[in-house]
Phi, psi and omega in degrees: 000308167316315170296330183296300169290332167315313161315278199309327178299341179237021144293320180281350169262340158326296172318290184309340203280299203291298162357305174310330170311339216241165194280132176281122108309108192214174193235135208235153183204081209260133210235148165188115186265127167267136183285166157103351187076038180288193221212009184267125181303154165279180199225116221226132153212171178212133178207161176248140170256102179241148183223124182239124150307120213251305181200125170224056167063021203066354156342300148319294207273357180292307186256031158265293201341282230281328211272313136293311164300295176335294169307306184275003170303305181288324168309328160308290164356277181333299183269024135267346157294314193312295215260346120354268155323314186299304171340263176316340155292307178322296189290351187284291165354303202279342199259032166247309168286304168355282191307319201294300155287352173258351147317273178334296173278005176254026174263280169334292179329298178291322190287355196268318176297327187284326190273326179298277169011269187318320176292317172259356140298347147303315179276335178289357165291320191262001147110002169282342159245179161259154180311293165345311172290320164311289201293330136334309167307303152322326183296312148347270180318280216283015181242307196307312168323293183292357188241352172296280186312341204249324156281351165299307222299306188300293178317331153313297198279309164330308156326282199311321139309325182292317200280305180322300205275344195275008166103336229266337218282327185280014175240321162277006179262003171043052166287018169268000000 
């Protein structure tokens, strides 16, 4: 939004630059008292003055030019922050479905590590696994867990870009 007004501000300066071209009009009004009590009468008039710059060396048209290149400068801005944004939104998406699917499996991952657990702490009472496989097996588990927690994290964040650049992040983040 800041590059957009920056646009519209230098559009309006584009305006104010031509403007200048055009006839001045003022309203002029002069009083004139004598000090001292002089014996000399005053003196009163009123008049309109108009005044047009005639050549100014191209001066004016130097600064519509510059005045214009300026506007469309920011206009580009725009639509390249724009097309930008879009960009950066697109890719927080695809890295939301990603996330989404490497949830889903690293869920999957741990509960199968937990059904493993169980299953060799069964065999280790009647002497069919070792301490060593159980404790791998945990081992197993708490990395699935932990890479579980860590594409929750990337997805947060992602989210949270979308919500940044798309304007949305401070009301939902309920900042007021």
């Amino acid at each position: 939004m800041s590059k957009y007004w920056a646009y519209r501000a230098a559009e309006a300066a584009v305006v104010a630059t031509k403007a200048q071209d055009k006839f001045s009009i003022g309203f002029e009004v002069k009083v004139q008292q004598p000090f001292g009590g002089s014996g000399v009468g005053s003196d009163e008039s009123f008049g309109l003055a108009l005044s047009k710059s005639f050549y100014q060396g191209d001066k004016l048209q130097s600064q519509v030019r510059r005045a214009e290149a300026t506007a469309q400068v920011s206009a580009a801005q725009v639509t390249a922050t724009y097309r930008t944004g879009e960009l950066m939104i697109l890719a927080a998406r695809e890295t939301i479905k990603s996330m989404d699917e490497a949830i889903l499996l690293a869920k999957t991952n741990a509960q199968s590590s937990r059904e493993e657990i169980e299953y060799l702490r069964k065999q280790l009472i009647i002497g069919g696994s070792t301490l060593e496989s159980v404790l791998s097996a945990e081992a197993r588990l708490y990395e699935a867990e932990s890479k579980e927690i860590g594409f929750i994290a990337e997805r947060r964040k992602a989210e949270s870009t979308i919500l940044a650049i798309s304007g949305r992040y401070s009301g939902a983040m309920d900042f007021n």
